[in-house]
C-alpha positions as CSV (number, residue, x, y, z in Angstrom):
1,X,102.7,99.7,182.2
2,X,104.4,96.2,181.6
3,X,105.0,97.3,178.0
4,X,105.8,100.4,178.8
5,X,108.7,99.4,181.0
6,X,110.1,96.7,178.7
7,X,110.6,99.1,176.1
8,X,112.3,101.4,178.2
9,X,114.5,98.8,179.8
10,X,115.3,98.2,176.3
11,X,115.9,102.1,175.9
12,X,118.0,102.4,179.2
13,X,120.4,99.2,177.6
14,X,121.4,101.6,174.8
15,X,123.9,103.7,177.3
16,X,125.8,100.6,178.5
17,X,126.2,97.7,175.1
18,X,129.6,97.5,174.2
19,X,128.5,96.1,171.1
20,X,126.0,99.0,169.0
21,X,127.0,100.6,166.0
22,X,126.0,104.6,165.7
23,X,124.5,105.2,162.1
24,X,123.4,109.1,162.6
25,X,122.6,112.1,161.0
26,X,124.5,114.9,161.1
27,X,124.3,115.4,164.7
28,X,123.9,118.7,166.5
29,X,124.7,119.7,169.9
30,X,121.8,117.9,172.1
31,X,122.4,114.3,170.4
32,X,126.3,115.1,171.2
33,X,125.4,115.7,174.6
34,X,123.1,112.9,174.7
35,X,126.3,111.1,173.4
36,X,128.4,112.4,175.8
37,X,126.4,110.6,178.3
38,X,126.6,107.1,177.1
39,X,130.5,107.6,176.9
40,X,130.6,108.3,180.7
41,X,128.3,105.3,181.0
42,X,130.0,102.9,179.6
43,X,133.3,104.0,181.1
44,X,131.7,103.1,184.6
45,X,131.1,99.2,183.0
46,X,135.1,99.6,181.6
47,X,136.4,100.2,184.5
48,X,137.8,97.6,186.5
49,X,136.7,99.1,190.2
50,X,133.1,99.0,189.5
51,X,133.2,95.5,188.0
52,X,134.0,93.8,191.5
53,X,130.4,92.5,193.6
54,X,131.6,93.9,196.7
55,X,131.3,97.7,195.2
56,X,127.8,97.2,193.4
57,X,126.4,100.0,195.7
58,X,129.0,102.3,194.4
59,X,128.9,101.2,191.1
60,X,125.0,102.1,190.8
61,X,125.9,105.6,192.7
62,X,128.5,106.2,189.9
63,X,125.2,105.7,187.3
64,X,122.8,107.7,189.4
65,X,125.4,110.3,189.2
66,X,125.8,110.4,185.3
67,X,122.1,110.3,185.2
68,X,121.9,113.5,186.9
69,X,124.1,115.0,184.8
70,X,121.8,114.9,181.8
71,X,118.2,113.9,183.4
72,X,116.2,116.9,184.6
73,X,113.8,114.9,187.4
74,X,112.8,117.7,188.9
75,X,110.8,118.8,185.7
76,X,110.1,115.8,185.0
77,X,108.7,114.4,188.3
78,X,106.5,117.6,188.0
79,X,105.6,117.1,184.7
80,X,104.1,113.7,185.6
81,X,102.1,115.1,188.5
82,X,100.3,117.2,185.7
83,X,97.3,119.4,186.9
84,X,97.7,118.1,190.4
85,X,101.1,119.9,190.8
86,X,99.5,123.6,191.7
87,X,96.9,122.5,194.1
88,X,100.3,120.7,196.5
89,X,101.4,122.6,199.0
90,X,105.1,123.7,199.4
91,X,105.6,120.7,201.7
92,X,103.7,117.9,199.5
93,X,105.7,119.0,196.1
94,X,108.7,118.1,198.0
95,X,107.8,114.9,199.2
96,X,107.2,114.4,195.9
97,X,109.7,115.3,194.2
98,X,111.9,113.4,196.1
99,X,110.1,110.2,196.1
100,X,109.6,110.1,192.3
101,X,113.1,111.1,191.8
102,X,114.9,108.7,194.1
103,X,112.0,105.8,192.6
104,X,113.3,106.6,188.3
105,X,116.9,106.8,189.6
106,X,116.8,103.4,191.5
107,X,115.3,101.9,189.0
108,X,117.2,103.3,186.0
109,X,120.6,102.3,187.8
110,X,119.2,98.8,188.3
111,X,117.3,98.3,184.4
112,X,121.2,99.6,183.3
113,X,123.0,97.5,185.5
114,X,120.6,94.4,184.4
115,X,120.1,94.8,180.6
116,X,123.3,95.7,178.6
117,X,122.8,92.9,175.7
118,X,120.5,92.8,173.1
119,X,121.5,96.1,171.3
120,X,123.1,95.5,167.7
121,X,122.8,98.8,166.4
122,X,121.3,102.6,166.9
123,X,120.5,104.8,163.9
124,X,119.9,108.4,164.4
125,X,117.4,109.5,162.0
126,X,116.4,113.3,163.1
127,X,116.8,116.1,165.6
128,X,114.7,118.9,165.5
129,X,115.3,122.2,167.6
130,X,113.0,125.1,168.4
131,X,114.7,127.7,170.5
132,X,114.8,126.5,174.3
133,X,113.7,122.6,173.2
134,X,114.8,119.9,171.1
135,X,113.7,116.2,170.1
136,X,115.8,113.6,169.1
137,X,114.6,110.8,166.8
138,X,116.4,107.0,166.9
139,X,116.0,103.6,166.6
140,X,117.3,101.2,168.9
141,X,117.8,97.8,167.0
142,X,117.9,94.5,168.6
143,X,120.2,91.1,167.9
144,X,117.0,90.1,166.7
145,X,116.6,93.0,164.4
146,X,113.5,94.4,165.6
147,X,112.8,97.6,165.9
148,X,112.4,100.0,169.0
149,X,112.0,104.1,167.9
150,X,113.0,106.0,170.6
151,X,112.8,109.8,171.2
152,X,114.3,112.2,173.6
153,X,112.9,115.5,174.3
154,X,115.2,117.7,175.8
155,X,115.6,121.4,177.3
156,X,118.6,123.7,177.3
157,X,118.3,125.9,180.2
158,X,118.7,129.9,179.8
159,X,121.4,129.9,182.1
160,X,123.3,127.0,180.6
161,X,124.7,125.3,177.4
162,X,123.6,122.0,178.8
163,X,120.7,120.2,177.1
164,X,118.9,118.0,180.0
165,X,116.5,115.2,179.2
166,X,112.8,116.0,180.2
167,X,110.8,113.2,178.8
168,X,111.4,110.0,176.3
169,X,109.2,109.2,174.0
170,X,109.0,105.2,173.5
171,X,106.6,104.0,170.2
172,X,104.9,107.4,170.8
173,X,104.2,107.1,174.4
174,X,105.7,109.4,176.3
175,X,107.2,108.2,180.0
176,X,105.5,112.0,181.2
177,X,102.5,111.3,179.9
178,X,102.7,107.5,180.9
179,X,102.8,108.0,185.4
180,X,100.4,111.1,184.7
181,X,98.1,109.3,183.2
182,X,98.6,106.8,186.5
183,X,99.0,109.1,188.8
184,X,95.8,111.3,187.7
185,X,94.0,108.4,188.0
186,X,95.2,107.7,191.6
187,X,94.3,111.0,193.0
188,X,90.7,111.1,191.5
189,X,90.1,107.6,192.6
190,X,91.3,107.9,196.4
191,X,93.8,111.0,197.0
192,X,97.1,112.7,196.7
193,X,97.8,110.9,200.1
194,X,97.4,107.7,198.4
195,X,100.0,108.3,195.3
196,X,102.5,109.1,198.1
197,X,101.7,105.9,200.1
198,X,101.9,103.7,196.9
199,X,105.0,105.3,196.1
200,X,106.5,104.8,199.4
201,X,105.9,101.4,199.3
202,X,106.9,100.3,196.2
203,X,110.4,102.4,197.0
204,X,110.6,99.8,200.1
205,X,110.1,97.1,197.8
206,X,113.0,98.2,195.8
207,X,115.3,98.0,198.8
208,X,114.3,94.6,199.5
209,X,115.4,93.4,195.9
């Protein structure tokens, strides 16, 4: 999980370098969306209110908040909880949800806020669409010039022209398949009581930081 996490706070520094270059394909409407995004990222690190100590709190709201614009964690907290997800009751998908979601959003506001150097350069090399679904290809290029392919897999909704973020792929690993791999594991091991308690605590943990 170590890796894992390194190379998505390496991911997560893409949406707030002042510094990378975009080298893309012809880009359709998800990786402008995706695009969009970064834009109204790195407008909250431009902006002069955000950049004082005292509004840190707000600032990491203003992220969360951009995040939620283009993330989908409700399908994607349930996508983690895999199999598991139709045996919860009404009550235990919520807790949940909401535990999952308020853990990835924490900690996605904090990697951004943390890890905005190291980027020299992003090169879009594909997007492929089938109907309701899309993936986005890219590699995220260090000061060091290595190499980090990235992927986004991404839905657009019936009811909207908005394509939300439902997974990302990092060196083939997707994050999805990454906590339901650790949560499976959890729940045959001990319980679905026991996920929540582990995810309760390391929420707490977060607040102490």
């Amino acid at each position: 999980m170590a890796r894992f996490d390194q190379y998505l706070r390496l991911f997560i520094s893409v949406f707030i370098t002042h510094c990378f270059v975009f080298l893309s394909i012809q880009a359709g409407v998800p990786t402008e969306q995706v695009r969009d995004s970064t834009n109204k990222l790195l407008a909250v690190f431009e902006d002069p209110y955000f950049s004082e100590d005292s509004r840190s709190d707000e600032r990491r709201e203003r992220i969360i908040e951009v995040a939620d614009e283009r993330i989908d964690w409700y399908a994607l907290c349930r996508s983690c909880l895999g199999r598991h997800w139709t045996k919860r009751t009404k009550e235990e998908k919520k807790e949940f949800i909401n535990l999952l979601s308020e853990f990835l959003q924490y900690n996605y506001a904090n990697l951004i806020i943390n890890n905005f150097t190291n980027l020299k350069e992003i090169k879009y090399l594909k997007e492929r669409v089938d109907e309701r679904f899309a993936f986005v290809r890219l590699d995220i290029i260090d000061t060091d010039d290595i190499v980090y392919p990235i992927g986004y897999r991404l839905i657009n909704k019936s009811d909207s022209d908005d394509w939300e973020v439902i997974d990302i792929n990092i060196e083939g690993v997707g994050m999805v398949k990454n906590y339901r791999i650790q949560f499976d594991n959890i729940i045959r091991k001990s319980s679905f009581d026991e996920l929540i308690q582990k995810l309760k605590s390391r929420i707490e943990k977060l607040d102490l930081e």
